[in-house]
Phi, psi and omega in degrees: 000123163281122184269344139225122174276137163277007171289193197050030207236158194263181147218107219233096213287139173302170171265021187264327220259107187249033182268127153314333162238067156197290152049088210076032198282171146234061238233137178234098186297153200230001172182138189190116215216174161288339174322331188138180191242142134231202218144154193233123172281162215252305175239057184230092171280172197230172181256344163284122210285146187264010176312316173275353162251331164239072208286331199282328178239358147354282228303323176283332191321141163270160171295141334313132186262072172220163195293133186258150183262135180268357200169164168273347142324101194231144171215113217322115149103025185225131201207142191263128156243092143287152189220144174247109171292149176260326170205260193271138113304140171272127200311001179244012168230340216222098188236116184312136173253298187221140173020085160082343182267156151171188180287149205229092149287108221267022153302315165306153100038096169308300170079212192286309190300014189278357198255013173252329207258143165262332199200149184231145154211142212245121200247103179301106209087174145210227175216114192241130174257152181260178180301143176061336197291327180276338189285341181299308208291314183305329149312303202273354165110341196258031164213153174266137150271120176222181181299143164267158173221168203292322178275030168281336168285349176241048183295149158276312167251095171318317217255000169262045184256321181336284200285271202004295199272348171274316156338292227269354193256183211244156156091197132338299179322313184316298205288355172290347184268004169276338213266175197265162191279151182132287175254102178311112205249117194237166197249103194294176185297021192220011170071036161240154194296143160239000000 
């Protein structure tokens, strides 16, 4: 049972967390039920331009405009588009997550709604979870849960966003945003760092 869903909520991979694709992550969860998790990871941009993959809303792409990997879930011809609305977005294109942000259906036209959306970024893949499996990571140390804020899915710099967002919280976490890439951090069975 879940007692608060994360979603619009950041997940912000530990440095303990020795899975390769998430390694330095950001994730920003996007539906999160008993059922399971999904989520886009945030700052792993790709080299590929999103003009050949979304020519109809290119023109919205955020800086950097190129297709971000959302995850290690990859599913032939499926793809997450976030977008950030300036006000009512249409509800058959446009399903909210957090302040103005959510998912996007770039199958359609933009047509009039391109004129609700400010900005688009487009995530090849995602990050998935089964029932109890992300409250598990969680428990066991490999993820921070904080707050999201809307332009963290549209950083112009993906590769500050790790320390960015851990820099901003309060207390101890912050300072996790000092530790070095790199350097492996491990945990005895009673969760203290060594």
């Amino acid at each position: 049972m879940i007692s608060k869903p994360l979603t619009g909520r950041l997940l912000v991979a530990q440095p303990a967390l020795r899975d390769p694709n998430f390694d330095h992550t950001v994730v920003l969860v996007l539906e999160h039920t008993d059922e399971g998790a999904i989520g886009v990871v945030l700052n792993r941009p790709s080299e590929f331009d999103v003009d050949g993959a979304l020519p109809n809303w290119a023109r919205l792409a955020a800086h950097p405009a190129v297709v971000f990997v959302g995850g290690p879930v990859i599913e032939e011809g499926a793809a997450i588009c976030l977008a950030r609305a300036r006000g009512a977005a249409p509800a058959d294109l446009f399903k909210p997550v957090i302040h103005g942000v959510g998912t996007l259906d770039v199958n359609q036209p933009p047509g009039s709604a391109s004129e609700a959306i400010e900005e688009v970024r487009l995530y090849a893949g995602y990050a998935g979870w089964s029932g109890g499996q992300l409250e598990g990571e969680i428990a066991a140390g490999g993820w921070f849960v904080v707050d999201a804020r809307p332009l963290d899915g549209f950083t112009t710099d993906p590769d500050g966003l790790w320390r960015a967002v851990l820099g901003r919280q309060l207390g101890e976490l912050c300072w996790f945003a000092h530790f070095p890439p790199g350097l492996q951090m491990t945990c005895d069975r009673f969760g203290t760092a060594s």
